[in-house]
C-alpha positions, -999 to 999 in steps of 0.1 A, spaced: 34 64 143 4 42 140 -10 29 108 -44 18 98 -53 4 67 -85 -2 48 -102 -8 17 -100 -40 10 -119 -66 -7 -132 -90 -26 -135 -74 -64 -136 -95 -98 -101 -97 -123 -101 -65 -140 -114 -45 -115 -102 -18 -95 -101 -11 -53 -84 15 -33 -66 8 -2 -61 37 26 -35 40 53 -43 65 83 -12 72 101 -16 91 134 8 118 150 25 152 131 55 141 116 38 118 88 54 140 63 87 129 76 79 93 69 89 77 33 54 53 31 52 19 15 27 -6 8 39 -46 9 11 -73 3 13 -111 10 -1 -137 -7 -9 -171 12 19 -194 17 42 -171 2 64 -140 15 58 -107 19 67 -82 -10 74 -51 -16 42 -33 -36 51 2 -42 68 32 -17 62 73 -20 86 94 -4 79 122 16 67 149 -8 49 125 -31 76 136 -56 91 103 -59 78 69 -65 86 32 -68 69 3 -76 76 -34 -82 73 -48 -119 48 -65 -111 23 -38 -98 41 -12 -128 19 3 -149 -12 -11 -128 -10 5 -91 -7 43 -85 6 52 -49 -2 84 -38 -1 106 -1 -22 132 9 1 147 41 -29 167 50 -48 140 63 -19 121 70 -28 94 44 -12 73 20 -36 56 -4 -28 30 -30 -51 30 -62 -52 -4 -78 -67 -13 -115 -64 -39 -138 -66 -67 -107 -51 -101 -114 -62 -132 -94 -25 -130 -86 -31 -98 -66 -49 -115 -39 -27 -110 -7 -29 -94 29 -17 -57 21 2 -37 44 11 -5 48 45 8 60 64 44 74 103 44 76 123 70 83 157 51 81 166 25 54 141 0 71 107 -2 77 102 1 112 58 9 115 37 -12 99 -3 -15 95 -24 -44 105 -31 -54 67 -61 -59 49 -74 -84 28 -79 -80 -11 -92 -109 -30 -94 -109 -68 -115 -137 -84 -116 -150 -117 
């Protein structure tokens, strides 16, 4: 699967973007999504992941309460709604497909800047 990711930007604190992840091919469905984000000089991290049916979510404490991730397996996109923005939130944000216990596809990332 191929992923493309967009949406980024450069949006004050407090404000709100939404990031989208095109995946191609027909078994998108199959795919538990994720998005990871990271900061410069610092390590990626794990954002928030959706499972196949949308059923099920997680998200990191940090993002919790903030971030809504979401899938539409129609258009074979996973979005990632994001309010409340911190300066902190500025990072390269990726999106991710696994079908095993790793992430093995991954998006080329796009940038979202948050200033104060």
């Amino acid at each position: 699967v191929q992923l493309q990711a967009s949406g980024g930007g450069l949006v004050q604190a407090g404000g709100s973007l939404r990031l989208s992840c095109a995946a191609s091919g027909r078994t998108f469905s199959s795919y538990v999504m994720g998005w990871f984000r990271q900061a410069p000089g610092k390590e990626r991290e794990f954002v928030a992941a959706i499972n196949w049916s949308g059923g099920s979510t997680t998200y990191a404490d940090s993002v919790k309460g903030r971030f809504t991730i979401s899938r539409d397996n129609a258009k074979n996109t996973v979005y990632l709604q994001m309010n409340s923005l911190k300066p902190e939130d500025t990072a390269v944000y990726y999106c991710a497909a696994r079908v095993t216990t790793e992430y093995g596809y991954w998006g080329q990332g796009t940038l979202v800047t948050v200033s104060s």
